[in-house]
N, C-alpha and C positions, 0 to 999 in steps of 0.2 A: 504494500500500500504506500501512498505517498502523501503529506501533508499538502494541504496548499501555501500557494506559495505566499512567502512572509517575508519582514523588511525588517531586518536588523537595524538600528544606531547605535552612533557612539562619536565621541570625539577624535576617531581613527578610525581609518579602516579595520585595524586588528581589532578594535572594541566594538565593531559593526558588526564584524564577522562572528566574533563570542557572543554578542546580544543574539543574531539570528541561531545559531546553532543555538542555544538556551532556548529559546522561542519554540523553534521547531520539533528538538527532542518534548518540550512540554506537550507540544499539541499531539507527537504523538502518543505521546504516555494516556494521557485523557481519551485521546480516541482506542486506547485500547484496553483501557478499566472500562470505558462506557463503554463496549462489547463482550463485557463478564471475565477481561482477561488479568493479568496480574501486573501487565503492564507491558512497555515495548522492551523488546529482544536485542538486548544489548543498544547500540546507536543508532543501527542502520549506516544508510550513506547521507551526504550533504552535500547537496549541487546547488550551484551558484545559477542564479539566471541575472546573466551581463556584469558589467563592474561594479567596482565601488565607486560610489560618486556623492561629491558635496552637494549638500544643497544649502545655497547662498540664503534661502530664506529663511531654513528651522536654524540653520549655524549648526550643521553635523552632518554626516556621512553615512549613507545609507548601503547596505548588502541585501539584494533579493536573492533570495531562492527557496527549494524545499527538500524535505527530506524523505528518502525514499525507509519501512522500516518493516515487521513482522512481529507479531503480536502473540507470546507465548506464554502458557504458563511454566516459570520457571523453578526449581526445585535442587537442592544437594544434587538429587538422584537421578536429574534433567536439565543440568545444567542450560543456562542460554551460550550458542556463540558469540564471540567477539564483531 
């Protein structure tokens, strides 16, 4: 499954790019307890959609993209992958 796509800030690109990765793992986590599950399967992937870029009006630097992820229940005994 993939989250939609979402828009990191930050006063950097690196704090742009942490904001969206935090973002995105959230939305999946939530999209996979609201489906009865324990939560998402380690991180999944994180794709960028286009650059990072200022924007002269908020005063901060935005990252789109979303994350691709899989929703397991995980256990000792059932580990999730990395």
């Amino acid at each position: 499954m993939d989250t939609q796509v979402l828009a990191g800030t930050g006063s950097t690109c690196t704090a742009a790019q942490s904001n969206l990765s935090s973002l995105t793992l959230s939305e999946a986590n939530l999209r996979c307890t609201n489906a009865g599950y324990a939560g998402v399967c380690g991180t999944g992937s994180l794709t960028y959609v286009g650059a990072c870029t200022w924007d002269a009006n908020q005063h901060y630097y935005y990252r789109s993209g979303y994350r691709s992820f899989y929703c397991k229940e995980c256990s000792v005994s059932n580990p999730c992958p990395n």
